[in-house]
N, C-alpha and C positions, 0 to 999 in steps of 0.2 A: 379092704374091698372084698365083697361077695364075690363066689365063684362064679357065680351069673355075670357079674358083672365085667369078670377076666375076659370070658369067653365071648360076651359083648368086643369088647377091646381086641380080641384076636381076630375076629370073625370084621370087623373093620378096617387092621392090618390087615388080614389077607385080600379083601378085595382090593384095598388099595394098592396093594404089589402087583393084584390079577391086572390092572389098568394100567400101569405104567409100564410092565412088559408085553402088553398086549401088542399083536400084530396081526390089523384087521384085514391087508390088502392082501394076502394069498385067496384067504376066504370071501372076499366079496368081489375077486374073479373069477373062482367056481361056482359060486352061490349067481352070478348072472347069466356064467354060461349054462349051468344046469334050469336057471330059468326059462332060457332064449330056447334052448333046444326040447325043453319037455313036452311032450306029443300034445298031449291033454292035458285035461286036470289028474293029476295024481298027487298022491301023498307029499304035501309040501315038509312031514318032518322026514322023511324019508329020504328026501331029497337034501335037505337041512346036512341031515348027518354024513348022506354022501358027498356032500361039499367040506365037509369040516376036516375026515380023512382025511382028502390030500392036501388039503392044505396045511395042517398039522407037519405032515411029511414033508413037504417044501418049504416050512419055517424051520424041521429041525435040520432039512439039508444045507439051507441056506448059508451057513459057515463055512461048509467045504471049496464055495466058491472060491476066497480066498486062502483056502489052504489050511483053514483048522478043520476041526474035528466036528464031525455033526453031533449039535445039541437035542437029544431027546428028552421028552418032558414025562418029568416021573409024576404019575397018574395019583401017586401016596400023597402030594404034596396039596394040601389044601389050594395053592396060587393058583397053579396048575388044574384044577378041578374047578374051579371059579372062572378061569379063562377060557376053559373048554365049554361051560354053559355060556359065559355070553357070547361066545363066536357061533356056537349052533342058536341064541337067539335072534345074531343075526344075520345071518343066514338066513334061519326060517322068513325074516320080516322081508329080505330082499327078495328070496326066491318068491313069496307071496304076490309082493306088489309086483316084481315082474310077471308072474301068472296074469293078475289082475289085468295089467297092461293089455297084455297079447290078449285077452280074451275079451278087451273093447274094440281094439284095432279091427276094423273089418278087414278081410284076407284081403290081401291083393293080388289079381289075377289076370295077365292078359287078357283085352279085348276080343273077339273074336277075328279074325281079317284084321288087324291093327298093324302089324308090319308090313302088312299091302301101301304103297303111295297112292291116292288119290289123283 
């Protein structure tokens, strides 16, 4: 086997280890709530990444719940680097479509005299 073709083979183990320890749900409830609460339109990778953060942080906490040790994820590790792109892509996609959302919805805003009875 070519060495091209090793590193084919590795680069396939790695994403498939990046997918199986993957853990989407810390990240697509800060990627909503960073959505819901964005003023305007602002930088949706921006926002990407400041979701991905903490939730990074509350997946490596997540162990101490039960009393082991919090799992940090070493950044060297090819899996590890593979999981961190596709939680910031999705992120990006979620915070997106949420922007998208909120900027169809027309505001909604009391009536003027609407809590008056008739």
């Amino acid at each position: 086997m070519s060495e091209f073709t090793q590193f084919l083979w590795a680069m396939r183990d790695s994403i498939q280890a990046a997918l199986v320890g993957l853990n989407p749900v810390p990240t697509l409830i800060f990627s909503l709530f960073l959505g819901m609460i964005q003023p305007r339109r602002s930088p949706t990778w921006l926002l990407a990444a400041l979701a991905v953060i903490p939730a990074t942080i509350v997946t490596a906490l997540l162990p101490t719940v039960a009393g082991y040790q919090a799992i940090w994820p070493d950044l060297t590790q090819l899996e590890v680097q593979f999981q961190m792109i596709i939680l910031f892509i999705l992120s990006y996609l979620v915070i997106h479509a949420t922007g998208l959302i909120k900027a169809t919805l027309p505001p909604i805003t009391p009536k003027p005299n609407s809590h008056k009875p008739v």
